[in-house]
C-alpha positions in Angstrom: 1.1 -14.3 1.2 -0.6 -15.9 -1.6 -4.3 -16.1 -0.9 -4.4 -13.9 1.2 -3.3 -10.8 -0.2 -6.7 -9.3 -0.6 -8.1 -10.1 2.8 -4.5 -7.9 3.6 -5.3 -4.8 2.2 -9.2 -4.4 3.1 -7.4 -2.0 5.6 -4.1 -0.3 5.4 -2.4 1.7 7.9 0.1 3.9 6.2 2.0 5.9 9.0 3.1 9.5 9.0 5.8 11.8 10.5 3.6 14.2 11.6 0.5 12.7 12.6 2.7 10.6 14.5 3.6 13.2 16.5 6.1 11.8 18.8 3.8 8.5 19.5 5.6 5.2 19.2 5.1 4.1 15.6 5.1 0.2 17.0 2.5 0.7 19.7 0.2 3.0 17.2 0.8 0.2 15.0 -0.7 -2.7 17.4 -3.6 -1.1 18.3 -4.6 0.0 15.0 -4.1 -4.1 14.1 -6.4 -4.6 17.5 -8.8 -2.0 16.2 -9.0 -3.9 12.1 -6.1 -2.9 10.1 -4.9 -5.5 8.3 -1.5 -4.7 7.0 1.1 -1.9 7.6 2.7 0.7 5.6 5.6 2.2 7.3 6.1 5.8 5.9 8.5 8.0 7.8 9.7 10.8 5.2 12.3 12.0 8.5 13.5 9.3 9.7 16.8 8.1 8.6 17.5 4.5 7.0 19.0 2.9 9.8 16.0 3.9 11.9 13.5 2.9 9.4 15.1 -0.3 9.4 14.9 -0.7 13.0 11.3 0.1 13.0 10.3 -2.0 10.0 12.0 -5.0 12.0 10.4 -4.1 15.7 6.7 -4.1 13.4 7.5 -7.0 11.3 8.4 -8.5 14.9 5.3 -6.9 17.2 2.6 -7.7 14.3 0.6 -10.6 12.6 0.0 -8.6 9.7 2.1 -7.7 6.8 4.2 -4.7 7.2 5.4 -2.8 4.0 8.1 0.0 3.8 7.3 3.2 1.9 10.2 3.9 -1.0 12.4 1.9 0.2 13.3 -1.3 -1.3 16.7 -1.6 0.6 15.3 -1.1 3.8 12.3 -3.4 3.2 14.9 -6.4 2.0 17.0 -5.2 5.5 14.1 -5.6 7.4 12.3 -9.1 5.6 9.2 -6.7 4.9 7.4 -5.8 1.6 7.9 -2.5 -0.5 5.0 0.1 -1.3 6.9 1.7 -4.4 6.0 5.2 -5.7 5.6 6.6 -9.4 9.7 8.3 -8.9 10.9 5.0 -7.3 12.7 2.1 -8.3 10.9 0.5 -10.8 8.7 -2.7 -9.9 10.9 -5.1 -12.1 13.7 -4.1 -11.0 12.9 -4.2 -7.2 11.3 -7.6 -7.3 14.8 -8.8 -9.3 16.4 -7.5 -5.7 14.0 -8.1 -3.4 13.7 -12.4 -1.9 11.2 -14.3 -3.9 7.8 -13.6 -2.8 8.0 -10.1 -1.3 4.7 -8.4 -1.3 5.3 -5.1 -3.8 2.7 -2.5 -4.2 2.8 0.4 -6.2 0.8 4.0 -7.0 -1.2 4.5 -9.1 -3.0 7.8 -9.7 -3.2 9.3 -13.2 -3.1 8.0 -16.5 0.5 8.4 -16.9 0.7 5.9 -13.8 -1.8 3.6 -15.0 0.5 3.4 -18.3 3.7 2.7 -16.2 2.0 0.0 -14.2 1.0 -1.6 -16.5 4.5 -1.5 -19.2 6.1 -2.8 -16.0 4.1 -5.2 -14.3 4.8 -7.2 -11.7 2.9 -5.2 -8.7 0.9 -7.1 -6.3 -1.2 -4.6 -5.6 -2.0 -1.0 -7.1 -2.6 2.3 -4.4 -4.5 4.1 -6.1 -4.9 7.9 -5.0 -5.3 9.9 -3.7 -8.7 9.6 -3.0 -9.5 13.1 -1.5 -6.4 16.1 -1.1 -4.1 15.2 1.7 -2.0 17.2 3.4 0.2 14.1 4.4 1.9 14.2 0.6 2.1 17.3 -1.3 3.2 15.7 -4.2 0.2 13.3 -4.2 -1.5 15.0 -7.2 -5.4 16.2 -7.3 -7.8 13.9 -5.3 -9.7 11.5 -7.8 -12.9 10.2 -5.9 -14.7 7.5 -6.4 -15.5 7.9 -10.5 -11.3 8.7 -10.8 -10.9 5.5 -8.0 -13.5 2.8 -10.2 -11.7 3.8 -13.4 -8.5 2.9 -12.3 -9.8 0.0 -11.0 -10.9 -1.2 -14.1 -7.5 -0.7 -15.6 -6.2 -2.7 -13.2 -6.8 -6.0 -14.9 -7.9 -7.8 -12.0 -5.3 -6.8 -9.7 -6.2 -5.8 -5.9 -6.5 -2.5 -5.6 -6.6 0.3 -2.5 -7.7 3.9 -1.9 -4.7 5.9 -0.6 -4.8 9.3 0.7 -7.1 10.7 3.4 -9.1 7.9 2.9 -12.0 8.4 6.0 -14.4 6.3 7.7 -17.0 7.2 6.0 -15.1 6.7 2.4 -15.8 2.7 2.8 -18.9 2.1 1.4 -17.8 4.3 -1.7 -14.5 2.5 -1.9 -16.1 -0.4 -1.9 -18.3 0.5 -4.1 -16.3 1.8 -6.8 -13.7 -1.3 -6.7 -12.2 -1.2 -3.4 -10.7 -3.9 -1.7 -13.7 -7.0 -2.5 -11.5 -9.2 -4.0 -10.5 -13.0 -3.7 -8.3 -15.2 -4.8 -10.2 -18.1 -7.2 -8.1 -21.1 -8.7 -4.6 -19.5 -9.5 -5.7 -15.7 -10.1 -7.3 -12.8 -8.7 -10.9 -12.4 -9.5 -13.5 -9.9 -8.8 -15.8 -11.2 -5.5 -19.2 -12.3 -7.0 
């Protein structure tokens, strides 16, 4: 992925059981990529593993973006995707010494707490940072944090990218990107805030 991790994440897709719905996950998935998303999250809470592996392949297969599976660090190493890894999963370290060289890991961040964890473990890629305003997709996700909760995780981040999870809308960009959102490049071996 290299330099182009950033250009990756200006716009995520993370997928969901229910506002699924029934629709194929892979179609959904291509015309969101038509439509400007730039990577994939696959985040299925029902489906079982073999499943999820079967869809993380047909999406890895169907799309010339990255495709990362939610939780799952076995299933993203069955499938040759990357790993979106929560605050109760498998820590960073540890799924990057199990994962192939060069597998794209993300992880949340949300709280202080998190922001701690992150950093003691390094290693991420890229931080999700959320949510961004309630969701109803996650009831675990914690309070929403905004854009003042969003920019001063950002600036914890140490110059990592960084994304707005959780019921992130349309018109959220310009505050996203405002507060630290995804406007970052890669500049001579390291990631750098776009100037």
């Amino acid at each position: 992925m290299g330099n182009n991790l950033a250009s990756h994440l200006r716009l995520m897709l993370v997928t969901d059981d229910v506002l699924l719905d029934g629709r194929d996950v892979v179609d959904v998935a291509r015309r969101a990529v038509a439509g400007g998303v730039t990577s994939v999250q696959l985040r299925l809470k029902q489906a079982a593993p073999r499943e999820l592996v079967r869809l993380a392949r047909l999406l890895r297969e169907a799309l010339p973006v990255p495709v990362l599976v939610n939780d799952r660090p076995d299933v993203a190493a069955a499938a040759g995707c990357g790993v979106h890894l929560g605050p109760e999963d498998l820590p960073v370290p540890l799924a990057r010494s199990v994962l192939p060289a060069g597998t794209l890991i993300g992880t949340s961040v949300g709280t202080a707490r998190e922001v701690e964890r992150a950093l003691a473990e390094e290693g991420a890629d890229y931080w999700g940072i959320g949510p961004w305003r309630g969701t109803s997709t996650k009831a675990d996700a914690g309070a929403a944090i905004g854009a003042e909760g969003f920019a001063g995780i950002v600036a914890q981040a140490g110059g990592r990218p960084c994304v707005a999870i959780g019921a992130v809308r349309p018109e959220d960009v310009a505050a996203v990107l405002g507060a630290g959102g995804p406007a970052w490049r890669w500049f001579r071996g390291s990631w750098r805030t776009r100037t």
